[in-house]
VOPAGU-2260 file (C-alpha; in pm, 1 decimal, decimal comma):
REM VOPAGU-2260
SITE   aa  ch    i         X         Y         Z
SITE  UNK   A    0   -1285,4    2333,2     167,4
SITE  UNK   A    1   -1193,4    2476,0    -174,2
SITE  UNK   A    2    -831,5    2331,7    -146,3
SITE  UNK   A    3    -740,2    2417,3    -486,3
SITE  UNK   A    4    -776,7    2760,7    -443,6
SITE  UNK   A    5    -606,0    2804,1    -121,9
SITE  UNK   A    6    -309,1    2645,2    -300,4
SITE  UNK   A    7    -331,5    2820,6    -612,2
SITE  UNK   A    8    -348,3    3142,2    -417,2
SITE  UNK   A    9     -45,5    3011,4    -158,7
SITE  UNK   A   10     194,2    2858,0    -487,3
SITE  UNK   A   11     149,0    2538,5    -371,8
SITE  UNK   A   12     291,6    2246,1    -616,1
SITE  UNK   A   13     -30,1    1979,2    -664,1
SITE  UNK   A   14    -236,8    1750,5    -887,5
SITE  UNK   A   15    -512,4    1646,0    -985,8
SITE  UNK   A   16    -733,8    1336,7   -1088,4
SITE  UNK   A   17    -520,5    1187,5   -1372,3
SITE  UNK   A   18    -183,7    1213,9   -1272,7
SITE  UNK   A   19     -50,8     833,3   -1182,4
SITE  UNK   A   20     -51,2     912,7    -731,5
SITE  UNK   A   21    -367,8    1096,8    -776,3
SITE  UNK   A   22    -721,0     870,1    -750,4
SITE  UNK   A   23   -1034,9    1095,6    -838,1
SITE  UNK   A   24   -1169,0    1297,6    -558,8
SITE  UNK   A   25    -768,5    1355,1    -417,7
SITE  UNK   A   26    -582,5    1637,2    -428,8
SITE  UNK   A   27    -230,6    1538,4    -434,2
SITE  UNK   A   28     105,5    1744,6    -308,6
SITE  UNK   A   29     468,7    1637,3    -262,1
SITE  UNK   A   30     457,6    1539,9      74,2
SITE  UNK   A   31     691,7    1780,8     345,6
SITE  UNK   A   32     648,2    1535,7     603,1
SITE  UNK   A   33     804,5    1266,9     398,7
SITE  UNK   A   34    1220,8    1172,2     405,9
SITE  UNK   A   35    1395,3    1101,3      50,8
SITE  UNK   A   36    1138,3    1089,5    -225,1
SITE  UNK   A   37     875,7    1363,1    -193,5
SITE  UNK   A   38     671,0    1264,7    -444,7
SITE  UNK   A   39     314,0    1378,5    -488,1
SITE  UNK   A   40     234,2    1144,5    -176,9
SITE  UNK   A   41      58,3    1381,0      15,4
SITE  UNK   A   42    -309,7    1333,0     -49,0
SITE  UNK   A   43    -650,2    1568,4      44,8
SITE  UNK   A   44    -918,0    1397,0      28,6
SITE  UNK   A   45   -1166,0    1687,4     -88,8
SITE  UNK   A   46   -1492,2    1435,0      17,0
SITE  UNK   A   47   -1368,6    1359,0     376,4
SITE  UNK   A   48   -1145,0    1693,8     421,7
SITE  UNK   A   49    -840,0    1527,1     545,8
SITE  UNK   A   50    -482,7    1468,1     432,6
SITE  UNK   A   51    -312,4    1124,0     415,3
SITE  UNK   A   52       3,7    1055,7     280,0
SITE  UNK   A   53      25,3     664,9      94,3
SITE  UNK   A   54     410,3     649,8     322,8
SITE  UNK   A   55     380,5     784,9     634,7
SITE  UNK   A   56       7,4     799,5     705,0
SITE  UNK   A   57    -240,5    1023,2     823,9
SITE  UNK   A   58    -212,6    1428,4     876,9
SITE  UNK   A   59    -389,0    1696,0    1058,1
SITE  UNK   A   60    -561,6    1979,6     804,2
SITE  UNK   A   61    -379,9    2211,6    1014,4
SITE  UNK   A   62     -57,2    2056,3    1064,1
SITE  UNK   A   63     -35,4    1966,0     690,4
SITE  UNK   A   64    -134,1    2307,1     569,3
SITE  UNK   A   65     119,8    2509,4     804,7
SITE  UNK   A   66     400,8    2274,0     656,0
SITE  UNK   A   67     229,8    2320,8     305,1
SITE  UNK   A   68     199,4    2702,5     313,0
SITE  UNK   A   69     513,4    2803,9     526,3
SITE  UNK   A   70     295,5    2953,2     763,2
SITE  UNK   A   71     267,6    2899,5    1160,1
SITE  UNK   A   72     -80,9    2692,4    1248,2
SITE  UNK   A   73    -216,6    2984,8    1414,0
SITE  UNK   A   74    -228,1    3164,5    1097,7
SITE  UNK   A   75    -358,6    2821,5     905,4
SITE  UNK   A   76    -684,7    2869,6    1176,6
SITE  UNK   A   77    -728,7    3219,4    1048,5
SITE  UNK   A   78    -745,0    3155,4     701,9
SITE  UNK   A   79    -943,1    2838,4     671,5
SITE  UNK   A   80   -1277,3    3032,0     696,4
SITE  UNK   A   81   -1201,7    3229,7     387,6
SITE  UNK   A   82   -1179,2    2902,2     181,7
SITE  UNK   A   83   -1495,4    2725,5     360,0
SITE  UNK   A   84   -1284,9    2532,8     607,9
SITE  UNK   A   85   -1325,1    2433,0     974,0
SITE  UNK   A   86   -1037,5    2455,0    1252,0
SITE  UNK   A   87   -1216,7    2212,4    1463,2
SITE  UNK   A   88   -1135,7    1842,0    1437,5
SITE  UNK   A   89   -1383,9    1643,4    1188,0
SITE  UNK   A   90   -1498,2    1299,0    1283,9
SITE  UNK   A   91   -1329,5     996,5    1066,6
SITE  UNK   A   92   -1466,7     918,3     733,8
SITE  UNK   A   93   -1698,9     617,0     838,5
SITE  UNK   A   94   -1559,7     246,9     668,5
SITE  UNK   A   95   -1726,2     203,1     328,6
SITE  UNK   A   96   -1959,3     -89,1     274,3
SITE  UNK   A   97   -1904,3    -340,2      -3,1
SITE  UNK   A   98   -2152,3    -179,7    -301,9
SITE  UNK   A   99   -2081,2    -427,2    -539,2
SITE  UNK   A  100   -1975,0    -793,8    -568,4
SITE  UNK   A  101   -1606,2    -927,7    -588,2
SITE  UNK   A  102   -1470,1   -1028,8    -913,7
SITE  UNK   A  103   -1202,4   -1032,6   -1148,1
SITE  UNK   A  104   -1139,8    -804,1   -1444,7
SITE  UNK   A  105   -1263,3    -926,7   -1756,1
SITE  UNK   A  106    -984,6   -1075,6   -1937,6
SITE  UNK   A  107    -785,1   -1307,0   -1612,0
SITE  UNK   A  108    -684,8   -1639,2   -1671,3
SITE  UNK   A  109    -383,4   -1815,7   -1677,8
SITE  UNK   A  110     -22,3   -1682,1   -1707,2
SITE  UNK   A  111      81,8   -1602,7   -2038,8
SITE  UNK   A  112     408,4   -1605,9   -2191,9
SITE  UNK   A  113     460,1   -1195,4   -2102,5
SITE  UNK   A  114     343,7   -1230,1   -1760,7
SITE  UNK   A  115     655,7   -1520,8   -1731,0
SITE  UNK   A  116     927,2   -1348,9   -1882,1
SITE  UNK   A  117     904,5   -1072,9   -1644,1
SITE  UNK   A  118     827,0   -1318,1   -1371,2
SITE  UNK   A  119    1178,3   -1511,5   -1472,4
SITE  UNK   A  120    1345,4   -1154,3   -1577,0
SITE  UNK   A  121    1256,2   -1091,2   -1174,5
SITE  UNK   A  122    1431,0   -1454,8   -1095,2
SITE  UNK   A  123    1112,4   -1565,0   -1022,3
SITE  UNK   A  124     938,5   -1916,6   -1059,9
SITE  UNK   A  125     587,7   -1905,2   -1179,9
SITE  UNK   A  126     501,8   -2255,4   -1123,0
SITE  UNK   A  127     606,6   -2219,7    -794,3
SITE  UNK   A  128     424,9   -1920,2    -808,2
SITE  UNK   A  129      92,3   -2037,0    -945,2
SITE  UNK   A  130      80,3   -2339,3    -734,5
SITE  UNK   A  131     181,4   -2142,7    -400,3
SITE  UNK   A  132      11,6   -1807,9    -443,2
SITE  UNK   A  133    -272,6   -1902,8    -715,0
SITE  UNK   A  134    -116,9   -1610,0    -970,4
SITE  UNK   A  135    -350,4   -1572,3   -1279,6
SITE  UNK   A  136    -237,8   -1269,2   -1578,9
SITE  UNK   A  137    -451,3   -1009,4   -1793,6
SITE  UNK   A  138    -463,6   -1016,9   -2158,7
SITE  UNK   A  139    -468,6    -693,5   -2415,5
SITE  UNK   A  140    -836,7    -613,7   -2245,3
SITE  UNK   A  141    -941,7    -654,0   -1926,6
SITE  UNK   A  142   -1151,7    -418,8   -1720,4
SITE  UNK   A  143   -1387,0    -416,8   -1435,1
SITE  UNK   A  144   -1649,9    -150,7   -1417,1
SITE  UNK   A  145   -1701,8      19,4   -1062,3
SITE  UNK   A  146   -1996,5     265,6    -991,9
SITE  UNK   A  147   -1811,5     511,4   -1127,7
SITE  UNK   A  148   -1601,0     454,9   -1387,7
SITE  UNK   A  149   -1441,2     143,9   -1556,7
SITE  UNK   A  150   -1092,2      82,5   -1434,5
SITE  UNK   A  151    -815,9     -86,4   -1720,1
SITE  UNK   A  152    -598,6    -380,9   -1593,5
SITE  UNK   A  153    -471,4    -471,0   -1908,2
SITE  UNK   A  154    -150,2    -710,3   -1938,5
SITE  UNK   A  155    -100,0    -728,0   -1588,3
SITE  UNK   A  156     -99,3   -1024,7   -1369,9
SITE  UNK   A  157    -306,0   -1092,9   -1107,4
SITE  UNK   A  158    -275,1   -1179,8    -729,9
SITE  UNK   A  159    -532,6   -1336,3    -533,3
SITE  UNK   A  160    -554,2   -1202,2    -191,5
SITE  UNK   A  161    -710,4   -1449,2      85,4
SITE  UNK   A  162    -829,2   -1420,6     409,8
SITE  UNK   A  163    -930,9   -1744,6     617,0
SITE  UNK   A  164    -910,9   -1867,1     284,7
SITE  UNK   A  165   -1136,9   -1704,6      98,0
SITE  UNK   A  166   -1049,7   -1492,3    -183,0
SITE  UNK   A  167   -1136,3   -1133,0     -95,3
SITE  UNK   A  168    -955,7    -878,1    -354,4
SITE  UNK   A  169    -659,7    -911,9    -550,2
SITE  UNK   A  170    -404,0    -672,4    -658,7
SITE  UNK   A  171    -232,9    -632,5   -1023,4
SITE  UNK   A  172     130,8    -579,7   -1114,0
SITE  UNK   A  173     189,9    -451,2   -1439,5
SITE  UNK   A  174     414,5    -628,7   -1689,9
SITE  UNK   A  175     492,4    -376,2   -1968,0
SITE  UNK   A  176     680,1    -138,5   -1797,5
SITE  UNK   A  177     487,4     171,9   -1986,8
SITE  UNK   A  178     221,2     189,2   -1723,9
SITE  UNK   A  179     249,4     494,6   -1462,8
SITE  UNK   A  180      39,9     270,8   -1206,8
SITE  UNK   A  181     302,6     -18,4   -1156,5
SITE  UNK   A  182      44,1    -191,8    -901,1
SITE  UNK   A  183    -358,0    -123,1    -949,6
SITE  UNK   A  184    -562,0    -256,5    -658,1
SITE  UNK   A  185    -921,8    -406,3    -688,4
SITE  UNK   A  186   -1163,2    -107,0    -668,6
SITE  UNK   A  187   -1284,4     -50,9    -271,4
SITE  UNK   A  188   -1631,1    -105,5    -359,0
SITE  UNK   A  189   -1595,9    -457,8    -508,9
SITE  UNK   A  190   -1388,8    -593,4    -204,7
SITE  UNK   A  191   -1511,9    -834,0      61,7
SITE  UNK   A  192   -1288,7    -692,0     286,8
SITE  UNK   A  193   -1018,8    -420,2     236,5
SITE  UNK   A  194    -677,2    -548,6     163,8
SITE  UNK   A  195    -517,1    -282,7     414,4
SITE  UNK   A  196    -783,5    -426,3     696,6
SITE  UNK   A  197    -535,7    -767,6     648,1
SITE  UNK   A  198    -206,5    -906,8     569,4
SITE  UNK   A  199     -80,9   -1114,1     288,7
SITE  UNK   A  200      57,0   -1455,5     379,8
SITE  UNK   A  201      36,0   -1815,1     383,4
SITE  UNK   A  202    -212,5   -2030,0     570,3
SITE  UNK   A  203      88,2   -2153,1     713,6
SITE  UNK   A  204     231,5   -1867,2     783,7
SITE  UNK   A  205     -71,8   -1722,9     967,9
SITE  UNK   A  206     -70,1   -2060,8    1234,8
SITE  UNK   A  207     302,3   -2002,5    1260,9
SITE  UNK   A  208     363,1   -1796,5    1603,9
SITE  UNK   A  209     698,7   -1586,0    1413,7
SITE  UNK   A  210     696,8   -1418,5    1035,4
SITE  UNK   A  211     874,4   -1168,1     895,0
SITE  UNK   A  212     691,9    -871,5     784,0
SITE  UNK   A  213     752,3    -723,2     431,4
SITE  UNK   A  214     612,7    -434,2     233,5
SITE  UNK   A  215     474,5    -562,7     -74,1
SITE  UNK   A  216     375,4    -938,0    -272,4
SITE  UNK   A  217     657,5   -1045,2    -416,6
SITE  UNK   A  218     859,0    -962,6     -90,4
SITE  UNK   A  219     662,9   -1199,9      71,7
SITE  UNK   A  220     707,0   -1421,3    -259,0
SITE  UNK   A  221    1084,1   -1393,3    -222,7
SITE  UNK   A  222    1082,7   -1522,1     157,4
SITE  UNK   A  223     905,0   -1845,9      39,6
SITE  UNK   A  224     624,3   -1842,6     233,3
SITE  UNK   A  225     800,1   -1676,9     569,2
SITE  UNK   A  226     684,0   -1359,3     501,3
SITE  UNK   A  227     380,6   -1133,5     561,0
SITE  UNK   A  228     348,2    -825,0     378,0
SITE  UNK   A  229     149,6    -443,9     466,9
SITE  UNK   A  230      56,5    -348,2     105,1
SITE  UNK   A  231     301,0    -100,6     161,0
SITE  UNK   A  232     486,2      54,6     430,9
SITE  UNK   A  233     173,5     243,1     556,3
SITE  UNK   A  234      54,4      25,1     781,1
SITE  UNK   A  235    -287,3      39,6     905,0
SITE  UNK   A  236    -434,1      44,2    1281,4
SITE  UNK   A  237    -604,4    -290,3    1208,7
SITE  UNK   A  238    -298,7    -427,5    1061,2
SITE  UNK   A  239    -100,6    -361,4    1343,1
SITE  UNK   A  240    -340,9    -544,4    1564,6
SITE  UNK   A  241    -353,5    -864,4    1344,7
SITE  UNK   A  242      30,4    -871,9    1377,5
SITE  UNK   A  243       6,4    -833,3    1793,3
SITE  UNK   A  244    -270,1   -1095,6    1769,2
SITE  UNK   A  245    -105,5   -1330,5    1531,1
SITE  UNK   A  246     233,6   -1309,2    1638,4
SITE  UNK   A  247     455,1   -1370,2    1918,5
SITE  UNK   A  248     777,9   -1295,2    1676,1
SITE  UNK   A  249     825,5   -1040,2    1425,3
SITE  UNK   A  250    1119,1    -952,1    1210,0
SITE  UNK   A  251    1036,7    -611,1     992,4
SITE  UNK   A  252    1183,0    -594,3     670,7
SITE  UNK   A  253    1093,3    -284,5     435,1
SITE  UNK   A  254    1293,4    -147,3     142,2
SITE  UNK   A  255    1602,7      73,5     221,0
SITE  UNK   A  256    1460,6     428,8     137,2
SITE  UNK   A  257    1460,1     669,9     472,5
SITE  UNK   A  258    1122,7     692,1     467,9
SITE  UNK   A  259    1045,8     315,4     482,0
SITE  UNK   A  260    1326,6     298,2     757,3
SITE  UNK   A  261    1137,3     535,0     950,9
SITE  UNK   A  262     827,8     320,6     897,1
SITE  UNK   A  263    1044,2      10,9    1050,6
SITE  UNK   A  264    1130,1     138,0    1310,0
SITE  UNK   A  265     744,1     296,9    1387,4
SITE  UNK   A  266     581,2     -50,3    1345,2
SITE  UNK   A  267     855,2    -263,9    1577,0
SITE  UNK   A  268     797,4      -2,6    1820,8
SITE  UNK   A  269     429,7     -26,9    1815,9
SITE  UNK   A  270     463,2    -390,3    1784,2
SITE  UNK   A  271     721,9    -397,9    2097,7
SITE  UNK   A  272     489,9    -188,4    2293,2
SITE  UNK   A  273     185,2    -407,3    2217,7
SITE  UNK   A  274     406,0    -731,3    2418,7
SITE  UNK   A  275     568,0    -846,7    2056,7
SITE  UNK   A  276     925,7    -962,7    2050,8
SITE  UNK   A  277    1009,2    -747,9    1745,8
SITE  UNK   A  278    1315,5    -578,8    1554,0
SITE  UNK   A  279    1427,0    -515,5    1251,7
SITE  UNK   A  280    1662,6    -550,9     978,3
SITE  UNK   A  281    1793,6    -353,1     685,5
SITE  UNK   A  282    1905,9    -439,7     344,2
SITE  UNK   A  283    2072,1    -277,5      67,1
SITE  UNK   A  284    1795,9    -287,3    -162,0
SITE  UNK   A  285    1430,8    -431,1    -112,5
SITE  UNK   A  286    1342,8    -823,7     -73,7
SITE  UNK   A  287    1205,0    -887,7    -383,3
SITE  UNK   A  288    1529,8    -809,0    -614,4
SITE  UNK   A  289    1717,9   -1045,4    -397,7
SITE  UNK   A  290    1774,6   -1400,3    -512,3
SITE  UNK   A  291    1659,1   -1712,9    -369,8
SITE  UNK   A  292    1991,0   -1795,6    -221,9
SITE  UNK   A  293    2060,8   -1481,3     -37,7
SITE  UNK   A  294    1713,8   -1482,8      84,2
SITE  UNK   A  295    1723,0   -1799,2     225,2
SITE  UNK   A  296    2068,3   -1722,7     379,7
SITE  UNK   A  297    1897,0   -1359,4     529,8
SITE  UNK   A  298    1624,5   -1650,7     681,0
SITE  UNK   A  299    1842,9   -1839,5     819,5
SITE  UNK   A  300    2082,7   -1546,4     976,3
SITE  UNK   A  301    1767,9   -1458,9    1168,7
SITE  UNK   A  302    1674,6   -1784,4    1287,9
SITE  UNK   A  303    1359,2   -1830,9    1062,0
């Protein structure tokens, strides 16, 4: 479907490849289904012809476009032949296949002295950090080529992501503060197995029959090892089943924004529907700018 000129003609806001929510092949909008923040969230992927927002999750092309256009879905249908698209419901984009093997950038090693001073700016320990999560930091260059194109993860540091424990991706957390993309991901194609497929955690944690569930790494940092986190507050189908399957407890903790309220509230019901004993709790602000002490105090209010 020629998205882009269905919204140029309809004076709809969007971007393109280059601006800092848009990955190449997207077309991004603020997203109308979203509470709070807009943002350019709202994604169409112009490949798979389908919308996704990185909050609240997937969209119907119909659905999306009516709220898009300000027009009633009936009149979406008649209109989507004139820019090549189809009313009927496509099949899923089939799961991408590992094309190339997991690494690190070029450039990783250990933490330097920029990638602790905004660990300790964050009241953060990195010894405790390295020795309990494995963190390792980016110098001035460090890249990792894809099929594509070669992505930039330059002063950044690093976090290991294991499953069963084996490393398989990692996801980077900028340092400078000038970057648009706080958090760059390893690239889909170099991943043994998709980081939103699993959860991050502990060994520990994952024999432990209760967690808390968090949104991103140094939530899950903050709760010293207590924590599990999404990868963000869009959680995934197979996510949600590790968490029924892992857990007979879970306490959801996301950031205090409407929109990741909303996605709270979604996930303990899904979880409560699926036989989990599951609730959750609000906070003023989001677990990683806590401190140690009120963390551990939050822990021990809810019996963890």
């Amino acid at each position: 479907m020629d998205i882009i000129r269905l919204f140029l003609d309809y004076r709809v806001d969007f971007k393109t490849e280059g601006h800092k929510h848009c990955r190449p092949g997207w077309v991004n909008t603020p997203c109308p289904f979203c509470t709070g923040n807009e943002g350019y969230h709202l994604g169409y992927d112009t490949a798979g012809d389908y919308f996704s927002c990185w909050r609240c999750g997937g969209k119907g092309v119909v659905t999306a476009l009516s709220r898009l256009l300000h027009i009633p879905e009936s009149e979406v249908r008649n209109i989507l032949p004139q820019y090549g698209g189809k009313t009927r419901r496509r099949k899923a984009p089939e799961a991408k296949v590992q094309l190339l093997p997991f690494k690190h950038p070029s450039g990783t090693g250990p933490l330097l002295l920029n990638h602790r001073r905004y660990l300790e700016k964050r009241r953060f320990d990195p010894d405790a950090l390295v020795e309990q999560w494995g963190l390792l930091g980016t110098g001035p260059v460090s890249t990792l080529r894809t099929q594509e194109k070669v992505i930039h993860y330059s002063h950044r540091i690093l976090i290991p992501i294991y499953w069963e424990g084996v490393e398989v991706s990692f996801q980077t957390r900028d340092v400078t503060g000038k970057h648009d993309l706080r958090y760059i991901a390893c690239p889909e194609e170099r991943e043994t197995i998709k980081h939103k497929h699993i959860l991050y955690g502990t060994t520990e944690r994952f024999q432990s029959p209760e967690a808390v569930v968090v949104e991103g790494v140094t939530d899950a940092w903050r709760f010293q090892g207590k924590a599990v986190a999404t990868f963000g507050i869009k959680y995934t189908p197979k996510q949600l089943r590790l968490l029924s399957k892992l857990f007979q407890r879970v306490v959801v903790i996301f950031d205090s924004d409407p929109q990741a309220i909303e996605q709270a509230n979604r996930l303990v019901a899904e979880l409560k529907f699926r036989g989990v004993r599951a609730e959750t709790v609000r906070i003023e602000d989001d677990p990683g700018s806590m401190s140690d002490r009120e963390a551990h105090s939050l822990l021990k209010k809810i019996g963890f």
